[in-house]
VOTIBA-495084 format. One record per residue (C-alpha): x, y, z; residue number from 1. Coordinates in steps of 0.02 Angstrom, whole numbers, always signed. Layout:
{{X,Y,Z},NUM}
...
***
This chain:
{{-1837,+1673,-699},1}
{{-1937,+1630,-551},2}
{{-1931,+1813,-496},3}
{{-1865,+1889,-619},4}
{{-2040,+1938,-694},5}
{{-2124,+2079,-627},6}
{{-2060,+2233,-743},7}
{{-2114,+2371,-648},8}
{{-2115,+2474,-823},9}
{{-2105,+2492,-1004},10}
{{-1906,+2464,-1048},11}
{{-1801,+2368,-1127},12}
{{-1612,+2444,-1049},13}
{{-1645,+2316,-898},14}
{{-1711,+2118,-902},15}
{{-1804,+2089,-771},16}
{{-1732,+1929,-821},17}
{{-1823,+1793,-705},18}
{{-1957,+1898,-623},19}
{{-2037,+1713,-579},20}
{{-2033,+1734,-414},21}
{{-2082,+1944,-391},22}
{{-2261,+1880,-360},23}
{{-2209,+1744,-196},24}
{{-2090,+1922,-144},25}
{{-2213,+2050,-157},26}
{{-2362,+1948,-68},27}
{{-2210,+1910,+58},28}
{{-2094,+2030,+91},29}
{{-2109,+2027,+279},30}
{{-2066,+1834,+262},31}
{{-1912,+1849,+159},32}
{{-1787,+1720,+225},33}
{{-1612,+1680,+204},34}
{{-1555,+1555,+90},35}
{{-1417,+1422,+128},36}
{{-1261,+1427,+200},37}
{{-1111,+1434,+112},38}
{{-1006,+1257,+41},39}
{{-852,+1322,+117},40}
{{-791,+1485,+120},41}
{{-752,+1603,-18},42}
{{-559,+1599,-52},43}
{{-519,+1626,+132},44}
{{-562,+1732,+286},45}
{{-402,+1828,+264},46}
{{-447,+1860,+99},47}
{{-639,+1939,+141},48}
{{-542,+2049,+266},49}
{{-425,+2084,+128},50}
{{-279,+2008,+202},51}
{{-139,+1992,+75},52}
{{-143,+1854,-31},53}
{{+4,+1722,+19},54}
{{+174,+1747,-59},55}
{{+243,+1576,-40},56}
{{+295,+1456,-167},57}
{{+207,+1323,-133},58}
{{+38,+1443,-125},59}
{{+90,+1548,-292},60}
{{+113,+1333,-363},61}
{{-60,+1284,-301},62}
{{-150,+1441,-364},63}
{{-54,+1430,-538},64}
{{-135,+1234,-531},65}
{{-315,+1275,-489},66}
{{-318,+1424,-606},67}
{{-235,+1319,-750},68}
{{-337,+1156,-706},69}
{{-441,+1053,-840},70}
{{-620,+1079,-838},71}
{{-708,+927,-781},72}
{{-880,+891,-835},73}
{{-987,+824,-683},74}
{{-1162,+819,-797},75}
{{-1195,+834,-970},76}
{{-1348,+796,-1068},77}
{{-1352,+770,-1256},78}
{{-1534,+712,-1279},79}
{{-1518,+556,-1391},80}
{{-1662,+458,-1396},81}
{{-1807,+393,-1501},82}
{{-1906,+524,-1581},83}
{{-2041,+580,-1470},84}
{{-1971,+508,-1293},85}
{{-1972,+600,-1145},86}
{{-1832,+704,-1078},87}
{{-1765,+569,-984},88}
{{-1716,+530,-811},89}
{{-1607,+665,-766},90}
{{-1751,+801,-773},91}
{{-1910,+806,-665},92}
{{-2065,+914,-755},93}
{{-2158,+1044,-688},94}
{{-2341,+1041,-746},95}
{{-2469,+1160,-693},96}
{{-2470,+1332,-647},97}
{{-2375,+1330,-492},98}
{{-2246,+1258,-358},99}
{{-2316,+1150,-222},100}
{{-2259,+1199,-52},101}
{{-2245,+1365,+69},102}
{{-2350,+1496,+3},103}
{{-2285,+1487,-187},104}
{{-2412,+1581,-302},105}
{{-2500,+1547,-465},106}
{{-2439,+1568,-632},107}
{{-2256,+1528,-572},108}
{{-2298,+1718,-507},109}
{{-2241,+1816,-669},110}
{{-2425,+1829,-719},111}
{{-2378,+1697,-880},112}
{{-2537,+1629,-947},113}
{{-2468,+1425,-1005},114}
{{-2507,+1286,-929},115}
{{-2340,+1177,-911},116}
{{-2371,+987,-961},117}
{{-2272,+830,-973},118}
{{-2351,+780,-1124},119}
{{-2229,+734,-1274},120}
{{-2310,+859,-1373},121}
{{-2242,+997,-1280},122}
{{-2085,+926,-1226},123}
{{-1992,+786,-1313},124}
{{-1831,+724,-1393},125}
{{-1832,+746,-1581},126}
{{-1738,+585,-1623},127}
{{-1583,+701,-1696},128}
{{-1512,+747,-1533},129}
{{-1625,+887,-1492},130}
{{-1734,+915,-1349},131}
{{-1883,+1014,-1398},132}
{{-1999,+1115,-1296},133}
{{-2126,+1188,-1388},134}
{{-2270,+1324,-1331},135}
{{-2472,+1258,-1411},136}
{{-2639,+1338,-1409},137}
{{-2797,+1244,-1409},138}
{{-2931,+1385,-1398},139}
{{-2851,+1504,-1330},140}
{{-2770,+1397,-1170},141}
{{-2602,+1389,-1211},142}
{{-2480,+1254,-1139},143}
{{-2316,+1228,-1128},144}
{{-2149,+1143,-1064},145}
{{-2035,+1154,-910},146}
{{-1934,+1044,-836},147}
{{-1793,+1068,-694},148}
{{-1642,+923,-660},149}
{{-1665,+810,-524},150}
{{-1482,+858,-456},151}
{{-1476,+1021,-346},152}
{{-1305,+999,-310},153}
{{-1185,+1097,-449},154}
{{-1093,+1211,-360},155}
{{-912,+1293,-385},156}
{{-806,+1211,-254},157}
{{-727,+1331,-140},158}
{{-554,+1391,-222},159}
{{-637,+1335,-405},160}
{{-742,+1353,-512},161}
{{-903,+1303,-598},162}
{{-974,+1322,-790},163}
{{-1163,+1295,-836},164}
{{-1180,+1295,-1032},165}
{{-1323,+1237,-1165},166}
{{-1326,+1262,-1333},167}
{{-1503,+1337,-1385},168}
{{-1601,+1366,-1521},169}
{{-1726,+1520,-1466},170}
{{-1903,+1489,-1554},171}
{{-1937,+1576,-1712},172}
{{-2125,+1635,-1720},173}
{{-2195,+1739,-1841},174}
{{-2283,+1836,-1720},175}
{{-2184,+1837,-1565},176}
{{-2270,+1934,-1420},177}
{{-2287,+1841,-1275},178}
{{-2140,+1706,-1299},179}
{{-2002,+1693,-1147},180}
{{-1915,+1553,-1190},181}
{{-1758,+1523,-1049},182}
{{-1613,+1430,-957},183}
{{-1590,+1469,-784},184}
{{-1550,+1410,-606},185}
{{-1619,+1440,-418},186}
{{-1518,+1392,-244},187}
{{-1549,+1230,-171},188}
{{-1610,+1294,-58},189}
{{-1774,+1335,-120},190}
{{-1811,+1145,-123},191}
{{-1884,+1104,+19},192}
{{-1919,+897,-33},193}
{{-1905,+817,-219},194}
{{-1904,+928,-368},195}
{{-2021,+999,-464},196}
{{-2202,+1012,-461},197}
{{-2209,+816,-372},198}
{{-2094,+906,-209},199}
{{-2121,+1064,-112},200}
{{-2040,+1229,-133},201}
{{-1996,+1360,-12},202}
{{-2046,+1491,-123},203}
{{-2036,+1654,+33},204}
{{-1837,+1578,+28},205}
{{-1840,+1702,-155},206}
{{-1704,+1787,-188},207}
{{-1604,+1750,-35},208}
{{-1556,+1574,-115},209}
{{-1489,+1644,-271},210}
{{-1573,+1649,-440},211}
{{-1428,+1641,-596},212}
{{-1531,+1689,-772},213}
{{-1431,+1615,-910},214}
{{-1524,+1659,-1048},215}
{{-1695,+1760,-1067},216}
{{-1766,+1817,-1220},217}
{{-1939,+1882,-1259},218}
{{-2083,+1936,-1411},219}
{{-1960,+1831,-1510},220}
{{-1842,+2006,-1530},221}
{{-1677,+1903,-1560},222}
{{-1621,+1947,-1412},223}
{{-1533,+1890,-1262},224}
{{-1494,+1926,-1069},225}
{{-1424,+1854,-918},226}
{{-1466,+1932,-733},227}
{{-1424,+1866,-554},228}
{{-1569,+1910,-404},229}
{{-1507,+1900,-236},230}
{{-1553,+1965,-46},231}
{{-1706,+2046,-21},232}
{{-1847,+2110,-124},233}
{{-1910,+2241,-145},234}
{{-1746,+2334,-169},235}
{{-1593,+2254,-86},236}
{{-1407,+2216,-123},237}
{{-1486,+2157,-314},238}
{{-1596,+2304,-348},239}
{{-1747,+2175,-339},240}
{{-1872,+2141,-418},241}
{{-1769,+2176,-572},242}
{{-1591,+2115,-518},243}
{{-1408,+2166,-598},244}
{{-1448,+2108,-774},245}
{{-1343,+2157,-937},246}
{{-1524,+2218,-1011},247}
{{-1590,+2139,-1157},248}
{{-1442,+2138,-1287},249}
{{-1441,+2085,-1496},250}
{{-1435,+1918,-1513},251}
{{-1399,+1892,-1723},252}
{{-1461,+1717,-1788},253}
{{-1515,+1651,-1608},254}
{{-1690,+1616,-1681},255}
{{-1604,+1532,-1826},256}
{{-1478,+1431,-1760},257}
{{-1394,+1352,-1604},258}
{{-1289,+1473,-1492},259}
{{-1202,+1413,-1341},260}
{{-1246,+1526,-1177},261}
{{-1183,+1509,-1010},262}
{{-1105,+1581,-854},263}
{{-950,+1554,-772},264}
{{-947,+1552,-573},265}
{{-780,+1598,-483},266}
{{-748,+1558,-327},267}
{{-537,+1592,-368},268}
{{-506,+1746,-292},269}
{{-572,+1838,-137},270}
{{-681,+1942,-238},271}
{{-794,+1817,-320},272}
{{-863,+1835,-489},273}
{{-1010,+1776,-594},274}
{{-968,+1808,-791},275}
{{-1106,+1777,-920},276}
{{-1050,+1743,-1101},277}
{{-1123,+1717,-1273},278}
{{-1036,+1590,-1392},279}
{{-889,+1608,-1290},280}
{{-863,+1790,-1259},281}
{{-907,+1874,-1104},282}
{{-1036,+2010,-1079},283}
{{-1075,+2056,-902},284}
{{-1001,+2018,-737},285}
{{-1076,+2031,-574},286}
{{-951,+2038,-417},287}
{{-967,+1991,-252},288}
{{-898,+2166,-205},289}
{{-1058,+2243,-299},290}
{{-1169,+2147,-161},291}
{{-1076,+2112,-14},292}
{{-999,+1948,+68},293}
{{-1152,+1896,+133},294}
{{-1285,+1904,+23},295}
{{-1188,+1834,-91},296}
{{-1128,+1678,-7},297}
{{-1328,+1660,+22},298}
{{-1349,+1668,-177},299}
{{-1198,+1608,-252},300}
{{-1095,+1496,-139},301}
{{-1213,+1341,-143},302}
{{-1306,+1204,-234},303}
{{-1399,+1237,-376},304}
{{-1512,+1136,-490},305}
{{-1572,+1211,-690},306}
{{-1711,+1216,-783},307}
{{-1772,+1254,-945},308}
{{-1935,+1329,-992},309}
{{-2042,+1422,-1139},310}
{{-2159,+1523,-1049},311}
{{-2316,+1629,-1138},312}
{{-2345,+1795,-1092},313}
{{-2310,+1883,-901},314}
{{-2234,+2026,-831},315}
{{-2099,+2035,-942},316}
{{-2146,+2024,-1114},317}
{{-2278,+2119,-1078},318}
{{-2194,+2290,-1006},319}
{{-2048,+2252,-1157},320}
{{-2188,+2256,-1304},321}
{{-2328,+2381,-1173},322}
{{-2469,+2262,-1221},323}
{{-2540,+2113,-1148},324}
{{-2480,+1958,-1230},325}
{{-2504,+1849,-1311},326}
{{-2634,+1924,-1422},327}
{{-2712,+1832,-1557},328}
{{-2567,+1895,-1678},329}
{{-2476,+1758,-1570},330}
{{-2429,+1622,-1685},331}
{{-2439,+1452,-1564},332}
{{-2318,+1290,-1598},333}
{{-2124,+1410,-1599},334}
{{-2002,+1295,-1489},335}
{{-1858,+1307,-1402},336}
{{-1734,+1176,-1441},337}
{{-1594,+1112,-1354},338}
{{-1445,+1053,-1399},339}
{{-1342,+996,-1257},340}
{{-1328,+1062,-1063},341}
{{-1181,+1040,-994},342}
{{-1097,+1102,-808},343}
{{-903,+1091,-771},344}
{{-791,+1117,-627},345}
{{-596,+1136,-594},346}
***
């Protein structure tokens, strides 16, 4: 979402999923650098060079192991707590209208128009297991919530792999235009100290380090998309600023009720994968053949922290409904509510 939000036009086939960071790209394409290196190499060298795979019995027993091996959940978040608590320690907020640090832009450089704030009345526990993170405006200044974990480091171990997963409720407006409510990640590697608005970013390190959209939605349309950005921008082995992205797809009773969205990272086989699926069934894959070895070791085979966010209005909202939102049709106080947020590995 950090880049994902420049639309460059008018449709609705593609998400320009997290166009957050097209604004840092655009003002700095001759700056672009590389994000970090890889946590161990992809299946093998062999295997990039497309070696055959090895035919013993002892390597056909340890790839039958990994492949049938028990997720294990290294960090999971449930949100119990007193009514109108904080998110708790394992998130750091973001408030204002833009990363501290190497040349990172204002409004989160999507063009949204919210002002992110720690304050409980945009983003607090509901007392019911909930987190909520609700969008308010006072006079036409509208605020909002985002917050990021303080971890950076889920990854899919070399030879494994990793599963990111929340269970959402997407807000439910009665006029829409201008909500982007979303659960993404970015690299590591765009950290450069602490997280969140109280570190500093290396926002030029955009889309090098990786950015993995989990879920994007926007003008409240019920719908849902997942993207990945990688290499360069403009253009690049990800077709930046827009990404691969499954497009904005129906999303039936995601406004009403919880959904579970998430992506699977696999690191298995020589030709890794990224798999996005709603409620358990799989919609679009990216492939590490689609952007070669080493952009995506860059984007993919690293670190990563999440974060969750409801921004107002921006790039891509705006060239989904061809208006400028939010307009005063906007109805303020829609949230995004989460259930749990969960990542595994095996």
């Amino acid at each position: 979402m950090f880049g994902s939000r420049l639309r460059p036009r008018t449709w609705r086939g593609h998400s320009t999923a997290r166009r957050r960071m097209a604004g840092v790209v655009a003002a700095l394409v001759a700056g672009t650098v590389g994000g970090l290196p890889a946590l161990g190499a992809s299946a093998s060298t062999a295997a990039r060079a497309g070696a055959a795979a090895p035919t013993s019995t002892a390597a056909r027993a340890g790839a039958i192991t990994r492949a049938g091996a028990h997720w294990r959940t290294v960090f999971s978040d449930r949100f119990a707590g007193r009514a109108g608590s904080r998110a708790g320690a394992k998130w750091a907020y973001d408030v204002g209208t833009q990363y501290q640090g190497s040349s990172c832009p204002a409004n989160w450089g999507t063009g949204e128009v919210e002002t992110a704030r720690a304050s409980t009345a945009n983003v607090r526990r509901d007392g019911h297991g909930h987190l909520v993170i609700r969008a308010l405006d006072s006079g036409g200044q509208w605020t909002s919530g985002r917050i990021e974990t303080k971890s950076d480091r889920f990854a899919a171990p070399a030879g494994g792999e990793m599963k990111v997963v929340a269970s959402l409720r997407q807000p439910d407006p009665h006029g829409g235009l201008g909500y982007w409510p979303a659960f993404w990640m970015l690299g590591a590697g765009f950290r450069a100290s602490g997280a969140g608005t109280s570190g500093s970013m290396n926002c030029p390190s955009w889309p090098s380090i990786g950015e993995i959209d989990v879920l994007e939605d926007v003008n409240a349309l019920s719908e849902h998309s997942g993207t990945l950005h990688c290499d360069v921008a403009p253009g690049g082995a990800c077709n930046e600023f827009t990404g691969l992205t499954s497009g904005l797809q129906p999303c039936p009773g995601c406004q009403s009720g919880y959904h579970t969205y998430s992506v699977i990272v696999n690191r298995r086989t020589s030709n890794e994968s990224i798999t996005w699926y709603l409620d358990g069934r799989a919609y679009f894959t990216v492939t590490e053949s689609q952007v070669g070895t080493a952009a995506w070791q860059s984007a993919v085979d690293h670190g990563f922290f999440l974060i969750l966010d409801v921004a107002m209005g921006g790039s891509f909202p705006n060239a989904v409904c061809g208006c400028t939102s939010p307009t005063s049709a906007t109805t303020p106080g829609a949230a995004m509510k989460v259930q749990y947020v969960k990542v595994l590995v095996r």
